[in-house]
PyMOL CGO cylinders between C-alpha atoms (Angstrom):
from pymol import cmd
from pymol.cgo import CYLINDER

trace = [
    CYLINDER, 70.75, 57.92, 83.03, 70.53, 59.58, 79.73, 0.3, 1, 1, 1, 1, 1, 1,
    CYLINDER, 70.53, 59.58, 79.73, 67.63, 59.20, 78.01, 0.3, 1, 1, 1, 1, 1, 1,
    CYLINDER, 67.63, 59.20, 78.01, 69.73, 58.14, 74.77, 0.3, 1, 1, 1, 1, 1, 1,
    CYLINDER, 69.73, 58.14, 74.77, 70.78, 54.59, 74.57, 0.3, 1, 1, 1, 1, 1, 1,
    CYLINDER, 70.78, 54.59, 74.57, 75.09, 55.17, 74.36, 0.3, 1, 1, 1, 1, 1, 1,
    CYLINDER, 75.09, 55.17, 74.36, 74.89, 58.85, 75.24, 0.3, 1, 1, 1, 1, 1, 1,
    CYLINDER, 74.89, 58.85, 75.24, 77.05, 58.32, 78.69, 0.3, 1, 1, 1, 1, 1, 1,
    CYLINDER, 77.05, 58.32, 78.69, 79.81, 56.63, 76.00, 0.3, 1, 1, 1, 1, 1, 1,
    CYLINDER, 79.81, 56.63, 76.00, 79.21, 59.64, 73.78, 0.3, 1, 1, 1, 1, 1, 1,
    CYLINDER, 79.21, 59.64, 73.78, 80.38, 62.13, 76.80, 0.3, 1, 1, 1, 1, 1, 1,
    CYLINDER, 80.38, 62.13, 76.80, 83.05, 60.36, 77.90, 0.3, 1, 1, 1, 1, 1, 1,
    CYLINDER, 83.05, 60.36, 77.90, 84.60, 60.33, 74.10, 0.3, 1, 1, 1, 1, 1, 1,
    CYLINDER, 84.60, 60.33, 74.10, 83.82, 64.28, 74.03, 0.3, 1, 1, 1, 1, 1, 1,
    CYLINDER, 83.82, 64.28, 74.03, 84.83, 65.09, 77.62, 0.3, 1, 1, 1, 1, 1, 1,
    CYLINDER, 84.83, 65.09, 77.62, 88.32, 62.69, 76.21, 0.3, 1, 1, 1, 1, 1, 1,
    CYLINDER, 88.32, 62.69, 76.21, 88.67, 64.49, 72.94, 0.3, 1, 1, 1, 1, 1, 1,
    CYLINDER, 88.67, 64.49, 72.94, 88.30, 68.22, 74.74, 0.3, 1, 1, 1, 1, 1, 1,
    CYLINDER, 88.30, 68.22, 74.74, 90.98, 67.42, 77.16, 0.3, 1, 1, 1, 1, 1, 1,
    CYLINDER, 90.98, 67.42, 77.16, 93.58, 66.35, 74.92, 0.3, 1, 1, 1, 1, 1, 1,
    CYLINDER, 93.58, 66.35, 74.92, 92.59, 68.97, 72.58, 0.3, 1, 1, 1, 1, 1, 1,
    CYLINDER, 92.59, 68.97, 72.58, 93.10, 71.33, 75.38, 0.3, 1, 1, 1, 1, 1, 1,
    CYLINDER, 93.10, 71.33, 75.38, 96.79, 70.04, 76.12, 0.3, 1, 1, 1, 1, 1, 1,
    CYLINDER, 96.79, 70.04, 76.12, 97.29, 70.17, 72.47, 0.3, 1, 1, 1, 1, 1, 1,
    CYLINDER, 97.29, 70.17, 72.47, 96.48, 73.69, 72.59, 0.3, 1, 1, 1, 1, 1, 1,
    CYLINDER, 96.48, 73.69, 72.59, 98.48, 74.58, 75.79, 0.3, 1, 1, 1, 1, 1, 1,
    CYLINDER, 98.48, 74.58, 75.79, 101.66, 72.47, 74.96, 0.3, 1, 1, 1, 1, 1, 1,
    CYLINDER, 101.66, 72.47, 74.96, 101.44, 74.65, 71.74, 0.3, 1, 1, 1, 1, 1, 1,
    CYLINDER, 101.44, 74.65, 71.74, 101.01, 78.19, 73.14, 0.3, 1, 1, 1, 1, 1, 1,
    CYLINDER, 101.01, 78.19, 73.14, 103.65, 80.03, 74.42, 0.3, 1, 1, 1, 1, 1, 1,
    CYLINDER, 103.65, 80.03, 74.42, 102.62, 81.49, 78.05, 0.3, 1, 1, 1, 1, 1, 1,
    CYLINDER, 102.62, 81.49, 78.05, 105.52, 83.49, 77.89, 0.3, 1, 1, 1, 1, 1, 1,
    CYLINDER, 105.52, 83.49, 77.89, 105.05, 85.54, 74.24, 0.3, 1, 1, 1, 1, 1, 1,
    CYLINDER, 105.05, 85.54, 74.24, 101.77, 86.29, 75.61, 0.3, 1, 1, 1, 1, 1, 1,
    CYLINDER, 101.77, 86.29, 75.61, 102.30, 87.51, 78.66, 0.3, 1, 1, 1, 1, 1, 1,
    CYLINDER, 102.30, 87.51, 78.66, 104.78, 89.75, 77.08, 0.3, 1, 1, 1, 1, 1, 1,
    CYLINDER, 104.78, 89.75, 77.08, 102.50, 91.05, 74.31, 0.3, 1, 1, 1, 1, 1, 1,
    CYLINDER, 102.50, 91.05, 74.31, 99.86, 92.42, 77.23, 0.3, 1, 1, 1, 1, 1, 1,
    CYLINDER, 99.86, 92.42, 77.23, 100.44, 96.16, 78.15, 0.3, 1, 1, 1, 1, 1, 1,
    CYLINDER, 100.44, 96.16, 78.15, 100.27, 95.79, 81.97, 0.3, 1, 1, 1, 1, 1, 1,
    CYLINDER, 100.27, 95.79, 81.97, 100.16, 99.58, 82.24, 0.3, 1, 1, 1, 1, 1, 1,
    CYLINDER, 100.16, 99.58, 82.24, 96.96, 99.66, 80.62, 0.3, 1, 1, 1, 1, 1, 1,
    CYLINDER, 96.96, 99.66, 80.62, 95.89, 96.64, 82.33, 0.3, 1, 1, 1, 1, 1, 1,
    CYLINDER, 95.89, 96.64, 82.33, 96.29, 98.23, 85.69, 0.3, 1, 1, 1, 1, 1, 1,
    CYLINDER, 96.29, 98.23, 85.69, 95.25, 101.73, 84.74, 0.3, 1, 1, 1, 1, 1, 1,
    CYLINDER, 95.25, 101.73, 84.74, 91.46, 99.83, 84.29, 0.3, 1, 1, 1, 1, 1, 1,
    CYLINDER, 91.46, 99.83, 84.29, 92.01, 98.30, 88.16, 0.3, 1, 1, 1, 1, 1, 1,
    CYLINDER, 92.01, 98.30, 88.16, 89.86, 100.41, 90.57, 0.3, 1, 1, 1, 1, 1, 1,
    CYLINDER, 89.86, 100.41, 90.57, 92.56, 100.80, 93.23, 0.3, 1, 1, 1, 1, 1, 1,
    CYLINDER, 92.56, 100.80, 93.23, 90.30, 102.79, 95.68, 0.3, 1, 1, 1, 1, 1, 1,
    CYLINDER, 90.30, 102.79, 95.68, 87.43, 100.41, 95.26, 0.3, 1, 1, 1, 1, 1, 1,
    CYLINDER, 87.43, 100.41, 95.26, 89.41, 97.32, 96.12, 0.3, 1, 1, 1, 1, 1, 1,
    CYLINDER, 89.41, 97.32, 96.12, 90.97, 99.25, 99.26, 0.3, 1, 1, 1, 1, 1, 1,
    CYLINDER, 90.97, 99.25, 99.26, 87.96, 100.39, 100.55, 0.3, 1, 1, 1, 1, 1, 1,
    CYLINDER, 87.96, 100.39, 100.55, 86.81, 96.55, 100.77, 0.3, 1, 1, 1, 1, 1, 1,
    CYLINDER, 86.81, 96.55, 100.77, 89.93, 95.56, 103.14, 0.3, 1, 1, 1, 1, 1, 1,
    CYLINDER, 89.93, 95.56, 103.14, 89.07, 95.26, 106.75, 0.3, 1, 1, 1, 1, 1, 1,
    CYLINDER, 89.07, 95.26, 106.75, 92.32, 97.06, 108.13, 0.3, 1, 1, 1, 1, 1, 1,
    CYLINDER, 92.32, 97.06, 108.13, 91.37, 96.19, 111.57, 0.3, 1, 1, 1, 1, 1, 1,
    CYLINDER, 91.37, 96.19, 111.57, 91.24, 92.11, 110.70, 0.3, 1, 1, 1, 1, 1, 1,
    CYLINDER, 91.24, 92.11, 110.70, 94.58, 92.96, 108.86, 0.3, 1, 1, 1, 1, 1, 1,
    CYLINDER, 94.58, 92.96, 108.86, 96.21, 94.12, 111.79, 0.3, 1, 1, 1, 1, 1, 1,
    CYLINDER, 96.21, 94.12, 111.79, 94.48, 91.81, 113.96, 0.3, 1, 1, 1, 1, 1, 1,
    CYLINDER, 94.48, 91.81, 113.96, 95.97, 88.76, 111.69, 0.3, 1, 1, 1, 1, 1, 1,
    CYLINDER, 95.97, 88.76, 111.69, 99.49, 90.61, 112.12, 0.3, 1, 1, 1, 1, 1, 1,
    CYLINDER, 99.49, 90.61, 112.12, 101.83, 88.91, 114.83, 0.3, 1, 1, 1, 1, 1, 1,
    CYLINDER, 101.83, 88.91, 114.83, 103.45, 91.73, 116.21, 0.3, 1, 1, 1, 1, 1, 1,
    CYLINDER, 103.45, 91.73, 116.21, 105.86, 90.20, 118.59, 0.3, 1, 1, 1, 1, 1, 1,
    CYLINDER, 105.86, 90.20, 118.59, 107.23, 87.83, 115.81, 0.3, 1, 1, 1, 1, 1, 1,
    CYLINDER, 107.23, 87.83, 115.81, 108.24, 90.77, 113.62, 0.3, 1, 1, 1, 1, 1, 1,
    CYLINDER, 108.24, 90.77, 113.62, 110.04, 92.59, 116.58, 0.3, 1, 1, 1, 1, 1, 1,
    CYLINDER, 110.04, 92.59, 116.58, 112.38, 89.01, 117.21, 0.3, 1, 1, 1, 1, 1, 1,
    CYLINDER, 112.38, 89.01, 117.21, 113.43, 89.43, 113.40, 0.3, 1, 1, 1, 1, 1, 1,
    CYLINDER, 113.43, 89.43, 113.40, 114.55, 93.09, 113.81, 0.3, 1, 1, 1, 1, 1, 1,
    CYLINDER, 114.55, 93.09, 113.81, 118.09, 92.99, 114.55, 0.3, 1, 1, 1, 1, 1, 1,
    CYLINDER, 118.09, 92.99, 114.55, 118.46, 96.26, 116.77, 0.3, 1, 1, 1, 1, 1, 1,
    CYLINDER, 118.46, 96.26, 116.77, 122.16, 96.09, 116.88, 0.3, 1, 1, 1, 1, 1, 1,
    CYLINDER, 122.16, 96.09, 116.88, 122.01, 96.54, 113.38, 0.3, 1, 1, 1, 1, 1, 1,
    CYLINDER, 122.01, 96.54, 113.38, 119.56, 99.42, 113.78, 0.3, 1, 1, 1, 1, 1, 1,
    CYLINDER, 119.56, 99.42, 113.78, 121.47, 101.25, 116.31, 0.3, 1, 1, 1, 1, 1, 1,
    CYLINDER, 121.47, 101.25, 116.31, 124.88, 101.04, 114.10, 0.3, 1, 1, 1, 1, 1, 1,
    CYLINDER, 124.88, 101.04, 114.10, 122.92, 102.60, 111.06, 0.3, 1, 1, 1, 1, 1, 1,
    CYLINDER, 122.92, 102.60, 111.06, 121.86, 105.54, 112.98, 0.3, 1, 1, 1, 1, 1, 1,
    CYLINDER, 121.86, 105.54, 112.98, 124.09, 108.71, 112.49, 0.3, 1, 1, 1, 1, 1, 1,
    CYLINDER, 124.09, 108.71, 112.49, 124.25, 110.04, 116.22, 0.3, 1, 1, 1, 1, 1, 1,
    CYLINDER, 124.25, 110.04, 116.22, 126.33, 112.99, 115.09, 0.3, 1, 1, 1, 1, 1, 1,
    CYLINDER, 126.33, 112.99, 115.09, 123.65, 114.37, 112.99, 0.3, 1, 1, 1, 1, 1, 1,
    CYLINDER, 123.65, 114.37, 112.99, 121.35, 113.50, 115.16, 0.3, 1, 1, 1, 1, 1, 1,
    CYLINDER, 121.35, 113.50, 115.16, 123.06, 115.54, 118.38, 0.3, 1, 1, 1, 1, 1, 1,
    CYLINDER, 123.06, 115.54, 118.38, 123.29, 118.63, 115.00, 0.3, 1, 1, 1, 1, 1, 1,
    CYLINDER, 123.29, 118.63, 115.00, 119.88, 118.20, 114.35, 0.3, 1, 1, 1, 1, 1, 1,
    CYLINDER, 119.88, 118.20, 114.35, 118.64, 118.54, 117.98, 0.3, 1, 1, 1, 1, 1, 1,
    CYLINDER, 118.64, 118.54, 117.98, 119.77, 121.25, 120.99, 0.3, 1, 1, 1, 1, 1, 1,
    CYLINDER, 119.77, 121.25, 120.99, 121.06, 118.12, 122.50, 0.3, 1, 1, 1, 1, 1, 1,
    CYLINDER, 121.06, 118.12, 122.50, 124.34, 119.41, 123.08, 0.3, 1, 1, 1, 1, 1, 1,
    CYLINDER, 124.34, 119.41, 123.08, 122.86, 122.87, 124.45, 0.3, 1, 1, 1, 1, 1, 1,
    CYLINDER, 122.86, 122.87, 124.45, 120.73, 120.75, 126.49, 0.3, 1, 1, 1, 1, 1, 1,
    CYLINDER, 120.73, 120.75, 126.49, 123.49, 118.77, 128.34, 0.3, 1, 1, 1, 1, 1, 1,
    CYLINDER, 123.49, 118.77, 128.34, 125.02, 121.92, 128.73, 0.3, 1, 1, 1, 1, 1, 1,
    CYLINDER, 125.02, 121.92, 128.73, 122.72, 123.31, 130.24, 0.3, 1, 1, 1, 1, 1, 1,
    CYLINDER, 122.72, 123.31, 130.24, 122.37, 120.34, 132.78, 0.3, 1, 1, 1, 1, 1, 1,
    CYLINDER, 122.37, 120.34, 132.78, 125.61, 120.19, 133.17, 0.3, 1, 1, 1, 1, 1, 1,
    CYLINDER, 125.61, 120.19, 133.17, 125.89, 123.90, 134.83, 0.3, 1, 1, 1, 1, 1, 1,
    CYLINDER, 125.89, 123.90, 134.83, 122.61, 123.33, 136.07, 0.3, 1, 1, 1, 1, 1, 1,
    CYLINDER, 122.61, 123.33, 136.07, 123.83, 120.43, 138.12, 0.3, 1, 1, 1, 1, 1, 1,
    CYLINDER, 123.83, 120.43, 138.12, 127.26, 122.53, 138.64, 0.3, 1, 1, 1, 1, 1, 1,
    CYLINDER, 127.26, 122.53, 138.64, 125.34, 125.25, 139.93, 0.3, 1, 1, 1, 1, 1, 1,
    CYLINDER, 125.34, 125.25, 139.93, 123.62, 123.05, 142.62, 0.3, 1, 1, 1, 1, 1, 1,
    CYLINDER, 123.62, 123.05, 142.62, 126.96, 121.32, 143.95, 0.3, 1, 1, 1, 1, 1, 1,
    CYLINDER, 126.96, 121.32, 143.95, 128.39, 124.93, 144.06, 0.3, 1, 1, 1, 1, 1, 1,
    CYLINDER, 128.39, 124.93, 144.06, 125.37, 125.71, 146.18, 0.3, 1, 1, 1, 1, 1, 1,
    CYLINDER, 125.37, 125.71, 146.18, 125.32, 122.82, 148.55, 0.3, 1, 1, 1, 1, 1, 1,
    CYLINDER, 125.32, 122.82, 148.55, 129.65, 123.47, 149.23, 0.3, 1, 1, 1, 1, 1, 1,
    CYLINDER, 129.65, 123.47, 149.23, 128.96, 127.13, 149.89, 0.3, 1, 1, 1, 1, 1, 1,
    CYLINDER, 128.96, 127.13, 149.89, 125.96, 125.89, 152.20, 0.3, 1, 1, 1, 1, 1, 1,
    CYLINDER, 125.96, 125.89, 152.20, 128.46, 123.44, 153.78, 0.3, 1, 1, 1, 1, 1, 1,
    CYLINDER, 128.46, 123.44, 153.78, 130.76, 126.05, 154.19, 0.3, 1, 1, 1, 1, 1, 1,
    CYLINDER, 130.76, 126.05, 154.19, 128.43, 128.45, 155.91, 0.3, 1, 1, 1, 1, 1, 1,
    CYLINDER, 128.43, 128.45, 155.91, 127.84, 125.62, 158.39, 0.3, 1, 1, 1, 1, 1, 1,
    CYLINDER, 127.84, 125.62, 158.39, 131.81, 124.65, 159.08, 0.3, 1, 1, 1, 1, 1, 1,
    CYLINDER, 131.81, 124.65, 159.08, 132.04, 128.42, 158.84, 0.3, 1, 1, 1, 1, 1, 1,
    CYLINDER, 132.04, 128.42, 158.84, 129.43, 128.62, 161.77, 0.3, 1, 1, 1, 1, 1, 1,
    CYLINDER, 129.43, 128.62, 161.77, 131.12, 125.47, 163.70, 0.3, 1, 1, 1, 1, 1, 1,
    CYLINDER, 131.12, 125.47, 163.70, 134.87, 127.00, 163.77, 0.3, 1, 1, 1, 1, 1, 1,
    CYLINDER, 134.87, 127.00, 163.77, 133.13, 130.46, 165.03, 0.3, 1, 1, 1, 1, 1, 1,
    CYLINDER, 133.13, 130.46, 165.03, 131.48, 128.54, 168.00, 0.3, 1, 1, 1, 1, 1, 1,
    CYLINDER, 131.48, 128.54, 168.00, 134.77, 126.65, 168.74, 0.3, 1, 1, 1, 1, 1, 1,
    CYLINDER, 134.77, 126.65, 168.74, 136.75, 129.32, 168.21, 0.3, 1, 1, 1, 1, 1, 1,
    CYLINDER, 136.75, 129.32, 168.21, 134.33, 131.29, 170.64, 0.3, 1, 1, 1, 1, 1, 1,
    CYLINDER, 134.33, 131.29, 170.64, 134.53, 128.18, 173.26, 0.3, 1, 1, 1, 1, 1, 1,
    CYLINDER, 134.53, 128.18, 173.26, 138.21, 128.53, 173.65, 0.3, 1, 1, 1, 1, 1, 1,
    CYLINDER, 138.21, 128.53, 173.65, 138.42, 131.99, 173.71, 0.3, 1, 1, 1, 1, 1, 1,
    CYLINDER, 138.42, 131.99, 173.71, 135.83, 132.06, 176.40, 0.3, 1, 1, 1, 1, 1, 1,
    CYLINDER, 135.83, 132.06, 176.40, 133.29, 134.31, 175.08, 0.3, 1, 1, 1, 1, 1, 1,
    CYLINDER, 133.29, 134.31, 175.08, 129.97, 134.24, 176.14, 0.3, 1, 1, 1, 1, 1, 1,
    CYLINDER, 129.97, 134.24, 176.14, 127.17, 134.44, 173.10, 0.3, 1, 1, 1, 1, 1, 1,
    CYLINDER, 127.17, 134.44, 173.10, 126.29, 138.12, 174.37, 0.3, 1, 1, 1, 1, 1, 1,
    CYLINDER, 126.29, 138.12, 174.37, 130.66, 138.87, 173.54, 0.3, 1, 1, 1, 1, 1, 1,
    CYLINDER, 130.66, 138.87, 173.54, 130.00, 137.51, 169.95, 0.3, 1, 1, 1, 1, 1, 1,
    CYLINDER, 130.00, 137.51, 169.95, 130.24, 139.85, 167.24, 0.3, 1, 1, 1, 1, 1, 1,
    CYLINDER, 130.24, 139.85, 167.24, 126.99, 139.90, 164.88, 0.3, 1, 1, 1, 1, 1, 1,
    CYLINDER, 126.99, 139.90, 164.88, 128.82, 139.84, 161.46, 0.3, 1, 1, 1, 1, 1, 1,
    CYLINDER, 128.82, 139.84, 161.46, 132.02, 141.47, 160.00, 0.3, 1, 1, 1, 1, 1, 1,
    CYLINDER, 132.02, 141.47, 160.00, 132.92, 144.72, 161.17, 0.3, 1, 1, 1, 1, 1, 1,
    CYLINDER, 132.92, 144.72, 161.17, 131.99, 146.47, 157.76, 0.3, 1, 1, 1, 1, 1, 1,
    CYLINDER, 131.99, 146.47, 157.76, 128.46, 144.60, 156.98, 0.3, 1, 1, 1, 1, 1, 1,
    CYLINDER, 128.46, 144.60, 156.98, 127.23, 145.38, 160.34, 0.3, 1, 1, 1, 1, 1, 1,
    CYLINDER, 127.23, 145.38, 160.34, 125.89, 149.01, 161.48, 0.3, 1, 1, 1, 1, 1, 1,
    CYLINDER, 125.89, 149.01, 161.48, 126.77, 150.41, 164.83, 0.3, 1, 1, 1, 1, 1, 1,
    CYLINDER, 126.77, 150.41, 164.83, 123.72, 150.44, 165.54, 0.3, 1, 1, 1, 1, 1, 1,
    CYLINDER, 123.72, 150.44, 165.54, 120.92, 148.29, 165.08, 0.3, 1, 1, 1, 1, 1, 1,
    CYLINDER, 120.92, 148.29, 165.08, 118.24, 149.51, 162.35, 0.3, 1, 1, 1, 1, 1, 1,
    CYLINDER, 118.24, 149.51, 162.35, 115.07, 150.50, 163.88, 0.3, 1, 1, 1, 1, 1, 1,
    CYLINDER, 115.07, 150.50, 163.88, 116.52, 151.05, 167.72, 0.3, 1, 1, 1, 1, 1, 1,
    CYLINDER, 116.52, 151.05, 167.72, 117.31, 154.21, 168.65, 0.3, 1, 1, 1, 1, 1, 1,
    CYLINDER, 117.31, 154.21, 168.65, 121.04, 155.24, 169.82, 0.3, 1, 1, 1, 1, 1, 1,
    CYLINDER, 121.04, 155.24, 169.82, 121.41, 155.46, 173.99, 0.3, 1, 1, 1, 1, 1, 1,
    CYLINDER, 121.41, 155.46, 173.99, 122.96, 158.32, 172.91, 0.3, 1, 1, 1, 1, 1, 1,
    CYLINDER, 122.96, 158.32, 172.91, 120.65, 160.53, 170.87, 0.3, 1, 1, 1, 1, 1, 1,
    CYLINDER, 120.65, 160.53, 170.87, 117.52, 160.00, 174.10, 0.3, 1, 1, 1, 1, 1, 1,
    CYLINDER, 117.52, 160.00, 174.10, 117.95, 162.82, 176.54, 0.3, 1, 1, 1, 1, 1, 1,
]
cmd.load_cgo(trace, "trace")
């Protein structure tokens, strides 16, 4: 209780009068006007941007940050039609690249046909050899012009006396 008989009456007219007072002075102001009359450049030329930065916890930040949410609300159809793949393939050796493969992979296919060929080559020979009735000493060693007469490193029957 206050010590003044009344005072508790007294405070509740004050605390009355300062309210509407306050309304009176609120209902009269225009936010607006004055909001426009501040410079906000200069304003937030005086706002320590590094300070305030420095004081964020980026890690609690990111922690806070549901990650899977924001990839549902990226449309990636919508991505994919924005990007310019013909630049992109300019940009990049992508074309040189798939070229590149391309013989690469032509290159092996040519290989494994000639190997195949070499074996059907070898197949017809030993046919060929089975119906003519040769006998694998009878079988020539290669074409006539690759081969020599005689073998390298053996001397000729010939040339011993």
């Amino acid at each position: 209780m206050s010590p003044l008989p009344g005072a508790s009456r007294m405070e509740q007219l004050v605390e009355s009068i300062a309210e509407r007072v306050v309304n009176l002075v609120l209902d009269a102001v225009d936010i607006n006007a004055l909001v426009a009359q501040i410079d906000m450049d200069a304003v937030l030329s005086k706002v320590d941007v590094d300070g305030i930065v420095s004081k964020v916890n980026v890690q609690k930040l990111i922690d806070r940050v549901d990650v899977q949410a924001i990839i549902e609300r990226v449309d990636i159809e919508q991505v994919i039609q924005r990007v310019d793949i013909d630049s992109l393939v300019e940009q990049t050796e992508l074309g040189t690249i798939i070229a590149r493969s391309t013989s690469g992979v032509a290159s092996e296919v040519l290989d494994v046909v000639r190997a195949q060929g070499v074996g059907l080559d070898d197949f017809v020979a030993r046919w060929v050899n089975r119906i003519l009735r040769r006998s694998s000493v009878d079988w020539p060693a290669g074409p006539a012009k690759l081969i020599s007469p005689t073998p390298v490193g053996v001397p000729s029957m010939e040339s011993t006396p």
